[in-house]
MOPAC internal coordinates of N, CA, C and O (Angstrom, degrees):
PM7 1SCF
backbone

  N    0.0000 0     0.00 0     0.00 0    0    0    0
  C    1.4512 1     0.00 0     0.00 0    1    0    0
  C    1.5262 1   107.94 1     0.00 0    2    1    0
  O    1.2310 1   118.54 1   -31.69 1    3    2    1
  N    1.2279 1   120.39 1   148.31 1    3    2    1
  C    1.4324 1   146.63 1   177.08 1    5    3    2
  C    1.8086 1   100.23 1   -41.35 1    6    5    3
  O    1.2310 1   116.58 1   -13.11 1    7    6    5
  N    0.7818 1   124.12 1   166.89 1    7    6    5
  C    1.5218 1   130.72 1   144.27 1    9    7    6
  C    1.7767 1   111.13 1   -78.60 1   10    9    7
  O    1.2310 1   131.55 1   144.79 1   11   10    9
  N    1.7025 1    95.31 1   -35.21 1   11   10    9
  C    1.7218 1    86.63 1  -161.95 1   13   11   10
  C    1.6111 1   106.04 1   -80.90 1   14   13   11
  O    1.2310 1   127.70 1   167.68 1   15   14   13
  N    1.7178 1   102.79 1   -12.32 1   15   14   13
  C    1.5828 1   107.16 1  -171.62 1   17   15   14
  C    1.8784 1    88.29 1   -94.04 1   18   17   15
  O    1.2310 1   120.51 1   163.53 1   19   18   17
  N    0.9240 1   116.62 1   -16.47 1   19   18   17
  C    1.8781 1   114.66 1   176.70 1   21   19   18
  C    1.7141 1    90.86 1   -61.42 1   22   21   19
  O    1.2310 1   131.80 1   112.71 1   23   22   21
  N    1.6463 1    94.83 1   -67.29 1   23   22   21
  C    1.8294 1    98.58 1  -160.63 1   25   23   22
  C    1.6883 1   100.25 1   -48.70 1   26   25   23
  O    1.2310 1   114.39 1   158.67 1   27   26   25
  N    1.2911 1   128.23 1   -21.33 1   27   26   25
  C    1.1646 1   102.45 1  -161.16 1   29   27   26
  C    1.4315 1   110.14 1   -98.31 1   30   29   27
  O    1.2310 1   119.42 1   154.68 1   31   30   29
  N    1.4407 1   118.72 1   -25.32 1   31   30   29
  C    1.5469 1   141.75 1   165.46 1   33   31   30
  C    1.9726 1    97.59 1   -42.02 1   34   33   31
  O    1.2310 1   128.72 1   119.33 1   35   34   33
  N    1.6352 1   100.80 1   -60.67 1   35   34   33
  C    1.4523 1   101.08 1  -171.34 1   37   35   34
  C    1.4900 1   109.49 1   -63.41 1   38   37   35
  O    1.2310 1   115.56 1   134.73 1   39   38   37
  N    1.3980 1   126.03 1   -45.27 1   39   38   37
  C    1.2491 1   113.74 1   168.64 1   41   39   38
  C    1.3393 1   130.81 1   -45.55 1   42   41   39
  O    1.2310 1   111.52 1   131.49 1   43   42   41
  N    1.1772 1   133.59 1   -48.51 1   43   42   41
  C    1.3469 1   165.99 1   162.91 1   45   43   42
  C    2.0092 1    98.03 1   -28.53 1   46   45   43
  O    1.2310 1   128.33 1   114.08 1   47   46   45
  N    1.1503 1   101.57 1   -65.92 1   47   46   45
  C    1.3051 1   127.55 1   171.06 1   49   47   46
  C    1.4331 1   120.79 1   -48.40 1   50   49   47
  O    1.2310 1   126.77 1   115.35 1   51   50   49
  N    1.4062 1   104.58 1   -64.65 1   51   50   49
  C    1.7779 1   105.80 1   158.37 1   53   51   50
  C    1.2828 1   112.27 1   -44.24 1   54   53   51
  O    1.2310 1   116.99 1    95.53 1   55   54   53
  N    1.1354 1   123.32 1   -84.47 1   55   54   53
  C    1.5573 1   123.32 1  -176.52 1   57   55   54
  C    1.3090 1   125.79 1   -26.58 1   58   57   55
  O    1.2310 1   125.06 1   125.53 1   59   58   57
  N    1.4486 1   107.88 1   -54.47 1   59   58   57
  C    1.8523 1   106.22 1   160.44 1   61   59   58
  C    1.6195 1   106.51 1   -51.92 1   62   61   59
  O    1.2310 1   116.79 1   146.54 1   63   62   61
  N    1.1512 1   123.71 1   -33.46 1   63   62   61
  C    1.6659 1   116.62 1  -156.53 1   65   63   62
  C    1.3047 1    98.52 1   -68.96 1   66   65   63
  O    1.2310 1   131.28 1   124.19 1   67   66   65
  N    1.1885 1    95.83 1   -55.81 1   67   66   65
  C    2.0146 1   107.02 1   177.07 1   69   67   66
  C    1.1182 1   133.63 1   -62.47 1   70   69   67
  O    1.2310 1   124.59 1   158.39 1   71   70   69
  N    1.4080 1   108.79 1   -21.61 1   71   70   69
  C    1.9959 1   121.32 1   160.44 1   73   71   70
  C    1.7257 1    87.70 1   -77.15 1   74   73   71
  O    1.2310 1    84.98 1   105.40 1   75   74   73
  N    1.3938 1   171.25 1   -74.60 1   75   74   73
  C    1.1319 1   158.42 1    36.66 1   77   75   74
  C    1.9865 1    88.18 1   136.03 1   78   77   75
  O    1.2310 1   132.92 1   122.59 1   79   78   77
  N    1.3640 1    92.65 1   -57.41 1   79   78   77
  C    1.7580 1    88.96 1  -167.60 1   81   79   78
  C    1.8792 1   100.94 1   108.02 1   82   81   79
  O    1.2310 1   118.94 1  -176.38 1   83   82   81
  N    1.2547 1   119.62 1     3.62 1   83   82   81
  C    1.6985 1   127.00 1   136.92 1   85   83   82
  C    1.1016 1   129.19 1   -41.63 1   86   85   83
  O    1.2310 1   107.04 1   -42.61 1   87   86   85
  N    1.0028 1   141.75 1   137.39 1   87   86   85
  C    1.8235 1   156.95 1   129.34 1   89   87   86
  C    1.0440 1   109.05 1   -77.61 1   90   89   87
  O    1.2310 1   109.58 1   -47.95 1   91   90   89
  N    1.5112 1   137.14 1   132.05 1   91   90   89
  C    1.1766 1   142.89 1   170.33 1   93   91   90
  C    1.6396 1   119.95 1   -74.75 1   94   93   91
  O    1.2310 1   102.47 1   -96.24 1   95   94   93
  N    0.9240 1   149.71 1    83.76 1   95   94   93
  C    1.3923 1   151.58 1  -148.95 1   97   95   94
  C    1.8909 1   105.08 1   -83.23 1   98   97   95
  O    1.2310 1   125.97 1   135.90 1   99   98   97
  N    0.8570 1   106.12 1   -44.10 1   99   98   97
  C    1.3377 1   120.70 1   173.21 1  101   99   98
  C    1.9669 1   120.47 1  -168.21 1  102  101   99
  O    1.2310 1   128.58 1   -10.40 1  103  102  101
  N    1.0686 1   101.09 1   169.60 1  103  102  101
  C    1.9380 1   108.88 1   177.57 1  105  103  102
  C    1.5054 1   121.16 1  -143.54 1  106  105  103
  O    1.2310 1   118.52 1   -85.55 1  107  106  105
  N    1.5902 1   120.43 1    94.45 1  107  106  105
  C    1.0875 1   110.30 1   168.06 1  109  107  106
  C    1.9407 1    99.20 1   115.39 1  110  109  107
  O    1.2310 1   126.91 1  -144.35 1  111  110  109
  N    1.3171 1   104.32 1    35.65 1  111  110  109
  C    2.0303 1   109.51 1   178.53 1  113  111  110
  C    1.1634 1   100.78 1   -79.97 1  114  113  111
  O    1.2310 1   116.60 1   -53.59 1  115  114  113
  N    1.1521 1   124.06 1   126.41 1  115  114  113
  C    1.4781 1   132.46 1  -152.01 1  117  115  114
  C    2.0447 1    88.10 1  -131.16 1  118  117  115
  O    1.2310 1   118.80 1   -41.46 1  119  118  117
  N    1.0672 1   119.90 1   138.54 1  119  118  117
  C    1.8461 1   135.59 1  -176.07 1  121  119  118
  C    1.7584 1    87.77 1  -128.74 1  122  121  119
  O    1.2310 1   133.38 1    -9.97 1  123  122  121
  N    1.4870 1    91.75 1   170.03 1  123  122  121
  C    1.4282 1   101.76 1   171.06 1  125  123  122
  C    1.5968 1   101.47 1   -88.07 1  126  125  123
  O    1.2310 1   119.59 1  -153.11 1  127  126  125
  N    1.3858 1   118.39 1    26.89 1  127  126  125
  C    1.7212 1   115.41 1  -177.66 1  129  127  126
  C    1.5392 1    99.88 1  -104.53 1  130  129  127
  O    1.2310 1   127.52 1   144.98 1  131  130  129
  N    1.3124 1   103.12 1   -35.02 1  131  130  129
  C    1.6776 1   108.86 1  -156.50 1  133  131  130
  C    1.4696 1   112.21 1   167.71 1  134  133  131
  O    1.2310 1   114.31 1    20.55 1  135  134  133
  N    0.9582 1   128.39 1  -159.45 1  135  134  133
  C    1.7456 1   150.34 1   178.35 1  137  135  134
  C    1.3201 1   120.80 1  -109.57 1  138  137  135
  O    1.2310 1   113.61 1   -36.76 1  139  138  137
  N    1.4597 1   129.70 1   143.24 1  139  138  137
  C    1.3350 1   138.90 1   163.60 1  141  139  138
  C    1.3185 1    89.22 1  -116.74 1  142  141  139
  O    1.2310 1   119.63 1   -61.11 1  143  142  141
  N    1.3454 1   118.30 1   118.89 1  143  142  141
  C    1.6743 1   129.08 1   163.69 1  145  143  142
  C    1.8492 1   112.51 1   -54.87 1  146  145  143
  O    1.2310 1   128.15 1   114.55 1  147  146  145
  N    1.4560 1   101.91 1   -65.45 1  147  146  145
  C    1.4835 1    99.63 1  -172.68 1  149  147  146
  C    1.8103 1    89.85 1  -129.09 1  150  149  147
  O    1.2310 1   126.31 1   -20.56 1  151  150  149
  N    1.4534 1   105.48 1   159.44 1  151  150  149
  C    1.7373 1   136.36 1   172.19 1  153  151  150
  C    1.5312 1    96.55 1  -107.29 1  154  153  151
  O    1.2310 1   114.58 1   -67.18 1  155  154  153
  N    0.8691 1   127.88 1   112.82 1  155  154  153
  C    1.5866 1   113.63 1   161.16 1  157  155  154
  C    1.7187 1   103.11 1  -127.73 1  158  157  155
  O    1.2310 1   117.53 1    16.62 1  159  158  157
  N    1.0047 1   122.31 1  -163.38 1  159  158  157
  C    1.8095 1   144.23 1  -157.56 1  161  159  158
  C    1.4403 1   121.29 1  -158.46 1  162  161  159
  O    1.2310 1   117.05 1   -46.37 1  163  162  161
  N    0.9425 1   123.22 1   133.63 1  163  162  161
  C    2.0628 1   112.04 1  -178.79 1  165  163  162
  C    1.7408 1    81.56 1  -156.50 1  166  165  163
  O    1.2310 1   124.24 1    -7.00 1  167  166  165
  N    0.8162 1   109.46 1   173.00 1  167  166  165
  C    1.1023 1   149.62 1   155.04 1  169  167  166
  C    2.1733 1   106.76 1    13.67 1  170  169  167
  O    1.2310 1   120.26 1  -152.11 1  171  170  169
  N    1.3032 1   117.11 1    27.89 1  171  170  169
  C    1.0878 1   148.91 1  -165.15 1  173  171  170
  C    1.4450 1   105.60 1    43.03 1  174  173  171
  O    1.2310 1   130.23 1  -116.84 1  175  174  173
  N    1.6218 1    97.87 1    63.16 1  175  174  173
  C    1.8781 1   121.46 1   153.05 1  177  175  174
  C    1.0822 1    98.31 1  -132.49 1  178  177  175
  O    1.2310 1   126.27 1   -35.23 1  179  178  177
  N    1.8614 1   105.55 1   144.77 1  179  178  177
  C    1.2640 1   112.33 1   163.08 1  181  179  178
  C    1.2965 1   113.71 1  -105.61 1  182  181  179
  O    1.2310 1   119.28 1   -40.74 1  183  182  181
  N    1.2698 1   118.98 1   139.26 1  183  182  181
  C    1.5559 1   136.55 1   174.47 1  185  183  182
  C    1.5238 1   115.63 1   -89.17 1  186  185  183
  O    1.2310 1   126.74 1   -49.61 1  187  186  185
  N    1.5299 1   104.64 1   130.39 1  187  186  185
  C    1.2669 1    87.16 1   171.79 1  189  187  186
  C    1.8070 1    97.51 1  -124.29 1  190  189  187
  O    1.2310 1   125.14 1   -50.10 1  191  190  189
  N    1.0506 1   107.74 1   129.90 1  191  190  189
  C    1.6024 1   120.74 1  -156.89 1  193  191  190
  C    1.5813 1    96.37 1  -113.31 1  194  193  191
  O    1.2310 1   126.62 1   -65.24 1  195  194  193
  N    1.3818 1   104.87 1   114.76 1  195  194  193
  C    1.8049 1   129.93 1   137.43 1  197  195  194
  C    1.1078 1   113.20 1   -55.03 1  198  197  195
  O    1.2310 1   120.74 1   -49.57 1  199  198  197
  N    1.2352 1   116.19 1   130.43 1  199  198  197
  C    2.0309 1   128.72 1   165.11 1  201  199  198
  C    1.3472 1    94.03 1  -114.27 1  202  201  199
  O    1.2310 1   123.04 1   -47.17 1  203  202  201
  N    1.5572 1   111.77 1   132.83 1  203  202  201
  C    1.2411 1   131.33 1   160.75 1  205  203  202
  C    1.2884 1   107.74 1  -115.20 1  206  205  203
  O    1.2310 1   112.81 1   -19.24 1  207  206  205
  N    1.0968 1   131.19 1   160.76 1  207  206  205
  C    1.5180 1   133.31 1   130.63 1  209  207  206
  C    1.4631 1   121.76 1  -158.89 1  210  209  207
  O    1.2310 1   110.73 1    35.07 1  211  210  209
  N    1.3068 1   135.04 1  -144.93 1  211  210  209
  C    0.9673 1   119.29 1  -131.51 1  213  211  210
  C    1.7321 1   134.74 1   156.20 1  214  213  211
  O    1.2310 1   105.36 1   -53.02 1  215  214  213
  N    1.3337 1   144.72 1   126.98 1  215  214  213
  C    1.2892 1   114.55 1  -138.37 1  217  215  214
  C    1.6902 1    65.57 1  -141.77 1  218  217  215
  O    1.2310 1   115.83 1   104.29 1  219  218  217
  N    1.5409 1   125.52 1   -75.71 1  219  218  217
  C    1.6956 1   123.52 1  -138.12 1  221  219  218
  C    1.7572 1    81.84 1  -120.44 1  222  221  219
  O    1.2310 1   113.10 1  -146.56 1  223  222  221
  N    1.6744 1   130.65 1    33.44 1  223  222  221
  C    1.2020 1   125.55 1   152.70 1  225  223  222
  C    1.1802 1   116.04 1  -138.23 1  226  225  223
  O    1.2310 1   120.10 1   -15.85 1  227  226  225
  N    1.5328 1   117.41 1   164.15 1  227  226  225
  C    1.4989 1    97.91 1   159.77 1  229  227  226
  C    1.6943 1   118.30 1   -96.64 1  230  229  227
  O    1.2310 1   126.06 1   -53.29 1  231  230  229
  N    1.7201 1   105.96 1   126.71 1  231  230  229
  C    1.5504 1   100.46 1  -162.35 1  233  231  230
  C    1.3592 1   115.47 1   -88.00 1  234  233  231
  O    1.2310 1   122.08 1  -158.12 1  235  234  233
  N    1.5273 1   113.63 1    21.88 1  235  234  233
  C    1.5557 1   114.44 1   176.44 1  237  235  234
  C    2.0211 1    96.91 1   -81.24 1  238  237  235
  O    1.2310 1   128.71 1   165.04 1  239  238  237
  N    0.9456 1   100.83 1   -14.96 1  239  238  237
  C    1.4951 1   110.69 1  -177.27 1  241  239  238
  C    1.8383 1   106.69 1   -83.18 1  242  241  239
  O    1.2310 1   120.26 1   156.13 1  243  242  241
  N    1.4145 1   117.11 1   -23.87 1  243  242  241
  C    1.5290 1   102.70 1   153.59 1  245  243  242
  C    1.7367 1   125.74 1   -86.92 1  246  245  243
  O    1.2310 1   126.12 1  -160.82 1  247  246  245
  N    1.3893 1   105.85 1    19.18 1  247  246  245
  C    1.5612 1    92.13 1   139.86 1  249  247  246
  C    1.2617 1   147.94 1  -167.02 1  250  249  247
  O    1.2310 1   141.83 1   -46.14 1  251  250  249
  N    1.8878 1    75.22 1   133.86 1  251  250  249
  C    1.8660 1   102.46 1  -158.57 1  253  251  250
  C    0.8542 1   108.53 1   -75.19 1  254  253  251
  O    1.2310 1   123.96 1   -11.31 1  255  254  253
  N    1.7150 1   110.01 1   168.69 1  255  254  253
  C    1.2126 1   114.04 1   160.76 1  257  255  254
  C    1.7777 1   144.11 1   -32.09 1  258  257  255
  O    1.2310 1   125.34 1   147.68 1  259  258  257
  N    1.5143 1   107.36 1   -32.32 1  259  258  257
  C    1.3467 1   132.68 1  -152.89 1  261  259  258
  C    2.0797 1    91.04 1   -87.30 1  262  261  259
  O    1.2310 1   137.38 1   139.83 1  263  262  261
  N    1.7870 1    83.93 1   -40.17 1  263  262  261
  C    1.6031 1    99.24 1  -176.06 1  265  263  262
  C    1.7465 1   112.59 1   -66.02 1  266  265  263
  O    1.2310 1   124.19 1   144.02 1  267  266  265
  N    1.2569 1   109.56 1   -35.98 1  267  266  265
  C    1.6765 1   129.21 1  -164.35 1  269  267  266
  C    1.5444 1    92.67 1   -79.21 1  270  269  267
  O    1.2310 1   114.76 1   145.60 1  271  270  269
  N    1.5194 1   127.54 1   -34.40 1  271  270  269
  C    1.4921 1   115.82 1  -176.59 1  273  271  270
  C    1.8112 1   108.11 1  -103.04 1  274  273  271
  O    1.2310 1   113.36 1  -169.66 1  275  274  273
  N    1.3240 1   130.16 1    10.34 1  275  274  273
  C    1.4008 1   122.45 1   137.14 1  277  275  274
  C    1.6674 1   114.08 1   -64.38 1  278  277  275
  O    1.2310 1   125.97 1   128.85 1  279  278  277
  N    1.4693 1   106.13 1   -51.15 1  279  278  277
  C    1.1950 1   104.93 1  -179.43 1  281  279  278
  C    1.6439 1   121.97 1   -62.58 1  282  281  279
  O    1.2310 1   118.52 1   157.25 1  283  282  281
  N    0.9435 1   120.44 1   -22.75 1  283  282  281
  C    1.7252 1   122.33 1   158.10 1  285  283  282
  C    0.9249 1    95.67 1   -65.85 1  286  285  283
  O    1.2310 1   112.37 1   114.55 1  287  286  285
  N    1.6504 1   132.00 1   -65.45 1  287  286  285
  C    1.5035 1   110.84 1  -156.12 1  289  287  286
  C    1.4708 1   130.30 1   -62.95 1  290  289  287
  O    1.2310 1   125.46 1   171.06 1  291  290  289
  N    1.2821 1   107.12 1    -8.94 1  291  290  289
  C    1.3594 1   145.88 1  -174.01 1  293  291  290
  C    1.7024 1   119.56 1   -86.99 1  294  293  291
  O    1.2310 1   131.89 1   155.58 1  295  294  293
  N    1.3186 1    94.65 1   -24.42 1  295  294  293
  C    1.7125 1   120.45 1   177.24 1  297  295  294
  C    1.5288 1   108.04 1   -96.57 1  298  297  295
  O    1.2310 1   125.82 1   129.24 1  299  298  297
  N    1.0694 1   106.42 1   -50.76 1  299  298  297
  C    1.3543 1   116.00 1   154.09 1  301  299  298
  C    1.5151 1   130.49 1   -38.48 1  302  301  299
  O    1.2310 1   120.68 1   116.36 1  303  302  301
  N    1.3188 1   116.30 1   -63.64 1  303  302  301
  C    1.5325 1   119.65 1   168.37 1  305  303  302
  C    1.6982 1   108.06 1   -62.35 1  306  305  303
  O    1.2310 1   120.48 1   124.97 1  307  306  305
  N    1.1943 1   116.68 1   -55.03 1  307  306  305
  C    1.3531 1   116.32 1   164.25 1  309  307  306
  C    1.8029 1   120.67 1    -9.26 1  310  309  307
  O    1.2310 1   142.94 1   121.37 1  311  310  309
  N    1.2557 1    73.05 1   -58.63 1  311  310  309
  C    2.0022 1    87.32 1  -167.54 1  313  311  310
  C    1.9432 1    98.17 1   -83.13 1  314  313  311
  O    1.2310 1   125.45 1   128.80 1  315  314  313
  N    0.9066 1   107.13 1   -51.20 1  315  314  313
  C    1.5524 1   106.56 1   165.34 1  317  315  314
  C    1.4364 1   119.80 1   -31.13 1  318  317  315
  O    1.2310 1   121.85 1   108.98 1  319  318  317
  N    1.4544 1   114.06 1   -71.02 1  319  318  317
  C    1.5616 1   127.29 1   179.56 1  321  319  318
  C    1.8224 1    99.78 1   -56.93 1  322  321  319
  O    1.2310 1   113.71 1   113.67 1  323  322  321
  N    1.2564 1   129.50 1   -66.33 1  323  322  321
  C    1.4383 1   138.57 1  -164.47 1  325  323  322
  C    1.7642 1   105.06 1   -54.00 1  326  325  323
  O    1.2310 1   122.03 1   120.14 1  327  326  325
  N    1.4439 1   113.72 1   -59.86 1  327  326  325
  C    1.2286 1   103.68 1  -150.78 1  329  327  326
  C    1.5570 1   112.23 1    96.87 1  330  329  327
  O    1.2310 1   111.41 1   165.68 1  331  330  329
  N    1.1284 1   133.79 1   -14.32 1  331  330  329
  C    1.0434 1   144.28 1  -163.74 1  333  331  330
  C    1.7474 1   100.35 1   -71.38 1  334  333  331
  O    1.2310 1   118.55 1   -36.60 1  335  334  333
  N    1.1972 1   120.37 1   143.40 1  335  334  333
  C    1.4738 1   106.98 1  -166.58 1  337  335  334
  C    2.0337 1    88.08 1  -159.79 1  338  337  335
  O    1.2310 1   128.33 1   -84.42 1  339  338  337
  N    1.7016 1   101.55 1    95.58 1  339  338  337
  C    1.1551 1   107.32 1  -166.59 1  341  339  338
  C    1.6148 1   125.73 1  -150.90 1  342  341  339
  O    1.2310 1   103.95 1     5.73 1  343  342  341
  N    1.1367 1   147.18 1  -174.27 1  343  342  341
  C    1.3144 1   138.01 1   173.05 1  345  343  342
  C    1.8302 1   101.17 1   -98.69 1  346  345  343
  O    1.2310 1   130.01 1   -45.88 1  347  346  345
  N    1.4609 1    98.31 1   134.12 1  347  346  345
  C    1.3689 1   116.39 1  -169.09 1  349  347  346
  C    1.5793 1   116.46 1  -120.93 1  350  349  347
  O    1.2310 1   104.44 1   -28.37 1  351  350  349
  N    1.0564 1   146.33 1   151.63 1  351  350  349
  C    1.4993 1   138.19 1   133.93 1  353  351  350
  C    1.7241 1   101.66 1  -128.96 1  354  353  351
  O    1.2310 1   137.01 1    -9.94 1  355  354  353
  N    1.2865 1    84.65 1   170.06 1  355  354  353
  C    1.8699 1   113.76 1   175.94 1  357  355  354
  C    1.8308 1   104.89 1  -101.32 1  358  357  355
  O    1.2310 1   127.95 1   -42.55 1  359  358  357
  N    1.2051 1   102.31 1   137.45 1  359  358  357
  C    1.2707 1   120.06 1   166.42 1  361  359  358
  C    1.1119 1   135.63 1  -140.59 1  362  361  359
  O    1.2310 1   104.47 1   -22.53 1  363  362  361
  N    1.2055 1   146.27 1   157.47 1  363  362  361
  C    1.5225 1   148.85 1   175.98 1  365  363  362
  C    1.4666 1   106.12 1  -120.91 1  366  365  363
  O    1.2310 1   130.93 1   -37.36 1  367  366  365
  N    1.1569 1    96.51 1   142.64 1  367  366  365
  C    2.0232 1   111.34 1   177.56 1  369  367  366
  C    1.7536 1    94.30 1  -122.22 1  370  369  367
  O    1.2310 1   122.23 1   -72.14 1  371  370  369
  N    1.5280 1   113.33 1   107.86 1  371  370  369
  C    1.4708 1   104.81 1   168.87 1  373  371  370
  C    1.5903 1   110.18 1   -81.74 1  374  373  371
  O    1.2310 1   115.51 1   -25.97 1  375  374  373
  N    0.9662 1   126.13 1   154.03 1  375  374  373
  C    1.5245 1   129.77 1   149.01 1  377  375  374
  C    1.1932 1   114.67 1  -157.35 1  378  377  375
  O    1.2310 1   128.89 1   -50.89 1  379  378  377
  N    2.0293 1   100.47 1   129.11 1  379  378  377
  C    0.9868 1   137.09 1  -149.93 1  381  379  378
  C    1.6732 1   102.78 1  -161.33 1  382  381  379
  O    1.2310 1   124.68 1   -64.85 1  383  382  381
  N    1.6965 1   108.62 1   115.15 1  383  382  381
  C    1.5940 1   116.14 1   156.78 1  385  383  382
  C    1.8360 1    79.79 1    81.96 1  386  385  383
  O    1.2310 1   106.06 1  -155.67 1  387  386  385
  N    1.2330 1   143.49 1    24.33 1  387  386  385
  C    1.1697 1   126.48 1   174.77 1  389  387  386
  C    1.2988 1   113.50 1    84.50 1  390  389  387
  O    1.2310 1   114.67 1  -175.39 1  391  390  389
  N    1.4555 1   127.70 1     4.61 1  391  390  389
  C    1.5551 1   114.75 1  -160.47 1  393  391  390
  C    1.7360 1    92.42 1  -126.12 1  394  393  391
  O    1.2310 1   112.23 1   -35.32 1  395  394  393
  N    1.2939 1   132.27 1   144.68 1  395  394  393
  C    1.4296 1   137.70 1   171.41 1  397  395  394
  C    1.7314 1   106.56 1  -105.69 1  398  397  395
  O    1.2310 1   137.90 1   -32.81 1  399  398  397
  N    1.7639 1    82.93 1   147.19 1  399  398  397
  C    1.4637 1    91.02 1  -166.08 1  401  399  398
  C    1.7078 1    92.34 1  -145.74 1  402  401  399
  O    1.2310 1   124.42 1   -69.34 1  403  402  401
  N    1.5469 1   109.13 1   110.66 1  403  402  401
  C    1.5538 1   129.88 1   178.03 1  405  403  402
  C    0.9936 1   103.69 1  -103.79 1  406  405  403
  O    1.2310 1   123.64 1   -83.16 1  407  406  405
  N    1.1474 1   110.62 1    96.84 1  407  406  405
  C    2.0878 1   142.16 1   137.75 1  409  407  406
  C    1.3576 1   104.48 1   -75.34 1  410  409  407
  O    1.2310 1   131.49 1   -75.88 1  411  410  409
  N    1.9100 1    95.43 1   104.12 1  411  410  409
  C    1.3663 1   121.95 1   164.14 1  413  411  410
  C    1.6407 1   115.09 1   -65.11 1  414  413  411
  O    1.2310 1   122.04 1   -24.49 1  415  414  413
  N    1.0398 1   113.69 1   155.51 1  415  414  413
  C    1.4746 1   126.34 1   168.76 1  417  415  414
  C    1.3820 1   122.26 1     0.95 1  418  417  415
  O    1.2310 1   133.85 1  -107.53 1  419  418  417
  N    1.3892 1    90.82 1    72.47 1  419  418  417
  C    1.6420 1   113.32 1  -171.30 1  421  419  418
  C    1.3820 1   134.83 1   -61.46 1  422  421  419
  O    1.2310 1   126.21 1   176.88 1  423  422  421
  N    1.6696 1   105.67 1    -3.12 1  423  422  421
  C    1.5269 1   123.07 1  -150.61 1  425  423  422
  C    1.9165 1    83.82 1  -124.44 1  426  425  423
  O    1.2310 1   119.74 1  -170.82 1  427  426  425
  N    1.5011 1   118.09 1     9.18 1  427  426  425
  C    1.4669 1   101.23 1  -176.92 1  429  427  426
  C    1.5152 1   101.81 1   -84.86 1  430  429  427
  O    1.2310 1   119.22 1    -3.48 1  431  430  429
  N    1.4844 1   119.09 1   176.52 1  431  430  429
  C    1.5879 1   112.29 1   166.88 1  433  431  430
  C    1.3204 1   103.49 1   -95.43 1  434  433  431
  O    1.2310 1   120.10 1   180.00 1  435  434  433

């Protein structure tokens, strides 16, 4: 995917988050592991939200396993650099065909 079709997926994404009952905490925390797309806040959890999307696939299928443990490692440095010492989950926002699809805390068993 594009960067400019990423930026626009992530925007897209914010806006639901914030009709949602989200705060945007940050967009785009980048580690030497990988990327956190969006930071958001609810209900004193922080989210750390994957954007997929996707036009002629389905993009819940880009993320793998391999993808889900940058993003820890990435959650990890997060909390390292901040100081921040808080209740967290992982999430994914698909969008696909125009329609959004929030997969909560994807990394639970």
């Amino acid at each position: 995917m594009s960067r400019v079709k990423g930026n626009f997926a992530e925007t897209r994404v914010c806006e639901y988050l914030i009709s949602e009952g989200f705060v945007i905490v940050e967009r785009n925390f980048y580690s030497r592991f990988g990327e956190i797309d969006i930071i958001a806040s609810r209900n004193g959890i922080l989210h750390f939200i994957e954007v997929k999307s996707g036009k002629n696939f389905d993009p819940v299928y880009a993320v793998t396993p391999s993808k889900l443990s940058k993003i820890i490692k990435t959650v990890d440095y997060f909390f390292l650099k901040t100081g921040i010492d808080t209740d967290y989950q992982i999430d994914a926002v698909i969008v696909k065909s125009g329609e959004l699809v929030h997969l909560e805390n994807i990394t639970a068993d």
